[in-house]
N, C-alpha and C positions, 0 to 999 in steps of 0.2 A: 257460851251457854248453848245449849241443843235447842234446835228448833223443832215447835212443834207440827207433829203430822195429826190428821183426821183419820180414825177408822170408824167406819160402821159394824156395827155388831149386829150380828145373824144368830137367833137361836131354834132350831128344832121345835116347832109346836110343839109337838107329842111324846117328845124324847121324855125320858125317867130319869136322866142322869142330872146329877145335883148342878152342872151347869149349861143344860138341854144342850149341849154337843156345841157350843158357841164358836161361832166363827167369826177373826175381825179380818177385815180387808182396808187396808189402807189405800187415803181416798190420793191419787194422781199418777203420776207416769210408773208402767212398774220395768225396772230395769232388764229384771229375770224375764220379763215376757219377750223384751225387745231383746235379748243375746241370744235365748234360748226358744224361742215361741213354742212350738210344736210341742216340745218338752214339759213346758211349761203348762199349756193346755192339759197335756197327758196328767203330769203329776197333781193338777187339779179334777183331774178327773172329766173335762171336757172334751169326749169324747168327738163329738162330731165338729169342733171349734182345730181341735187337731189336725184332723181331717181336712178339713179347707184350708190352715192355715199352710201344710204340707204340700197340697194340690198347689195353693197360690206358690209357695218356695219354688218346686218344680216347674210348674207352668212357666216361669220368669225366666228357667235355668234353658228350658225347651224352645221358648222365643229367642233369647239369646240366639243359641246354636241355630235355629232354623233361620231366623230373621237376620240373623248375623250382626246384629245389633254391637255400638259401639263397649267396645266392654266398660266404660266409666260410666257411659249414660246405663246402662244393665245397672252396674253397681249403684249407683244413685236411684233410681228405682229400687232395688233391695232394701236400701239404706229407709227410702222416703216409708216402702212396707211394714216395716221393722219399727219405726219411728209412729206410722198409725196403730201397731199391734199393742207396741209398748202404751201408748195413750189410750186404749180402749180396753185392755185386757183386764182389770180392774173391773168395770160396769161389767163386763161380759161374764165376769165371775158371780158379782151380784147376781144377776139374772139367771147364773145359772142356780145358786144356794136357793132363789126362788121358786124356780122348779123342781125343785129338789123337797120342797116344804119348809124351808126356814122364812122365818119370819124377819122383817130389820125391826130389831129392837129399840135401835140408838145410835146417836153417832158419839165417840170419845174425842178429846183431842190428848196427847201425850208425847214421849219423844220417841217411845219403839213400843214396840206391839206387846212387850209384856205388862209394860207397862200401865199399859189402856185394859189390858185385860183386868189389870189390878184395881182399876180405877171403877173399871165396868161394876164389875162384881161387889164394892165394897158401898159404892151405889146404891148398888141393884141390895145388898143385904137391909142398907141403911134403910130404903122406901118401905122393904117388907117387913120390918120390924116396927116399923110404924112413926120412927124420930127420920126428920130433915133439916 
């Protein structure tokens, strides 16, 4: 059996669109963040979270070469960067859907995110129709 993940649902205050532009983020470690960071930022749209997290890539790569650093001990610092990015990249996206003007609606539980979407919304229809 699938184990279940948490998403919090994010929806657009103001939006018109029949599911105010809903966003879930599932709650713990995100993979894509820690293989891909920078990337990851970017395709989230977290521009200046990018920025730093590139800066920190580099920097690590420029100590290396200048400090002459043992290249395992480097790599396990990459590794340890990568492993903090992956464990915070999630709340950081929260925070940023916040900035953004979305509101958290909810948290889901489910086993993949269409899921919880499915779950969300049939919810969300049942409360506004007025039966629970």
């Amino acid at each position: 059996m699938a184990r279940l993940k948490l998403y919090t649902v994010h929806l657009r205050a103001w939006s018109a669109a029949p599911d105010r532009e809903a966003v879930f983020v599932r709650e713990g470690f995100s993979v894509a963040a820690f293989l891909f960071s920078a990337v990851w930022a970017l395709y989230h749209r977290m521009w200046f979270a990018a920025l730093l997290m590139a800066a920190a890539i580099a920097g690590l790569a420029l100590a290396e070469e200048i400090l002459d650093l043992d290249p395992v001990f480097a790599e396990a610092v990459g590794v340890a960067l990568g492993l903090w990015i992956g464990f915070e990249a999630n709340d950081w996206r929260r925070a940023a859907l916040k900035r953004r003007g979305y509101l958290e609606a909810g948290l889901v539980a489910a086993t993949a995110a269409e899921e919880a979407e499915h779950r969300f919304f049939e919810r969300h229809a049942l409360a506004n129709s007025g039966a629970a």
